[in-house]
N, C-alpha and C positions, 0 to 999 in steps of 0.2 A: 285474700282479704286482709289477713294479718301485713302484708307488705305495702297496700296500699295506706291502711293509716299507719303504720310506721311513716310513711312519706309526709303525711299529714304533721304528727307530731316533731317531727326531726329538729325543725327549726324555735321552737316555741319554749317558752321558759318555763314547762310544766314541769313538775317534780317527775322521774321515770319516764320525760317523752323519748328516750333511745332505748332504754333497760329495758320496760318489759316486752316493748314490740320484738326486741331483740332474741329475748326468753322465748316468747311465742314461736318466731321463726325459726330457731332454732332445734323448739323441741316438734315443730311440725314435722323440719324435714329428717329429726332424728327418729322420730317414730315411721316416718314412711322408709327407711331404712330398716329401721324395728322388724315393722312388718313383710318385707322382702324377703329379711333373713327367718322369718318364720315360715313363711310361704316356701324358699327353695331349702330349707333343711330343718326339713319335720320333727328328725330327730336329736335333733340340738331341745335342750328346756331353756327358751331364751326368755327374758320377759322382756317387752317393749317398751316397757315405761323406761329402761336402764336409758336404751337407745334415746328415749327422747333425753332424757337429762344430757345422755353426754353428747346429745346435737346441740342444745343449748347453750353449753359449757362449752361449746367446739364454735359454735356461730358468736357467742360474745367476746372468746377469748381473740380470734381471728380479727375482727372489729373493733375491739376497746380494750386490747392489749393489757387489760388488768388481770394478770395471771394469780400473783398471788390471795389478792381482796376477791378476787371470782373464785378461786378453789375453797374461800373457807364459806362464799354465801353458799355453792353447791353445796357442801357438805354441809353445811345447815340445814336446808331447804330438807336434805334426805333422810337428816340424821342417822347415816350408815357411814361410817369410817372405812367398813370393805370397800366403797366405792370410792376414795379418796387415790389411790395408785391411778385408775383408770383415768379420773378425771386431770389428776395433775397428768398423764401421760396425752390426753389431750388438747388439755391447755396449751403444753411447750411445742406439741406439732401444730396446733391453729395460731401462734404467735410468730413461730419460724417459718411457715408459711402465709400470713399477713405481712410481716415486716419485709418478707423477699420482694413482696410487691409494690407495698405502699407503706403509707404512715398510717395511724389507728385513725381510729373517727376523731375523737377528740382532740388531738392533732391537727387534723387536716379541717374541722372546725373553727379552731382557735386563729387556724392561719387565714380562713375564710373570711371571721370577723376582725383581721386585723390586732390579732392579740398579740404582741413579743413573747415568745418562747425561748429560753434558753438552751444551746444545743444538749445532747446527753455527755456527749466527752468537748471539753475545751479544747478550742486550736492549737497548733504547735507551740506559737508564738503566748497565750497563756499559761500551759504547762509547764514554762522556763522562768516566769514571772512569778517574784513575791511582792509582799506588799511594801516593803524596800523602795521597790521599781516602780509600782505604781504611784508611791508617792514623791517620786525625786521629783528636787525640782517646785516644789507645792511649799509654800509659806504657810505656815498654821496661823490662823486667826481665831482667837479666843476670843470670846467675847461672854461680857460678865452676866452674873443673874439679873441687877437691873441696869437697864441702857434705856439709854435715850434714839427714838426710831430716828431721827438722823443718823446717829453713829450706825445702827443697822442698817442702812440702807446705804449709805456710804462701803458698808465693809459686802454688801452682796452684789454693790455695779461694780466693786474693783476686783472682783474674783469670778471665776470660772465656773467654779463649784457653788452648791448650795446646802452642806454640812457642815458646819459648825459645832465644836464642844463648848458647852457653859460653865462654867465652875465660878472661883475665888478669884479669878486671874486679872490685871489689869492692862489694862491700855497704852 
């Protein structure tokens, strides 16, 4: 139930339409976990509710790659700091295991609706460049606090660029 409206909400601009579907499913299949490990080892004192959080924490972090902002809502949510090792030890194996496969949700989202994203490390050809390099080459055009929109418009058809500084400067 809980995956089918996840499905529902996914696309929609509700406040929480991936978060709490997310929560749900994740502490569903951590408590069916939960409960397995009570069922095959009696003498364990497990409690199930752990399970379900860190299914949660295991199903969001895997999906929306927000490890650090997700480890401090879990420990919110429990208000127990004993469960903060566990959960950051889940976060970093649902993240290392999302990332081997794919990109996060919201990632792979943003590229859906044609969003530009910038990579997380810049290209070779970046990393060698200052802004020296990026500006060679490029005339400054100052233009003063009042002008006349001829002169602005004159100085944005004969340029490439579309930033300009304003100050005291003259023509």
């Amino acid at each position: 139930m809980f995956y089918s409206l996840a499905v529902v909400t996914f696309g929609t601009a509700v406040p929480a339409g991936q978060f709490v579907p997310g929560i749900m499913i994740g502490s569903t299949y951590g408590r069916l976990v939960g409960m397995s490990v009570v069922k095959f080892y009696k003498k364990l004192n497990v409690d199930e509710g752990t399970y379900a959080l860190l299914g949660a924490a295991s199903f969001l972090g895997g999906s929306m790659r927000m490890t650090v902002s997700l480890c401090v809502i879990m420990v919110e949510i429990t208000n127990n700091l004993q469960l903060l090792p566990l959960i950051m030890l889940v976060l970093l194996i649902s993240k290392a295991v999302g990332d081997f496969f794919n990109e996060g949700l919201y990632e792979e989202q943003a590229r859906l609706k044609g969003i530009p994203l910038l990579d997380s490390r810049p290209k070779q050809v970046m990393r060698n460049m200052n802004a020296k390099d990026a500006c060679k080459n490029q005339k400054v055009v100052c233009l003063p606090r009042v002008s006349r929109v001829v002169d602005i418009v004159s100085v944005l058809q004969s340029n490439k660029h579309n930033g300009f500084p304003v100050s005291r400067c003259q023509f």
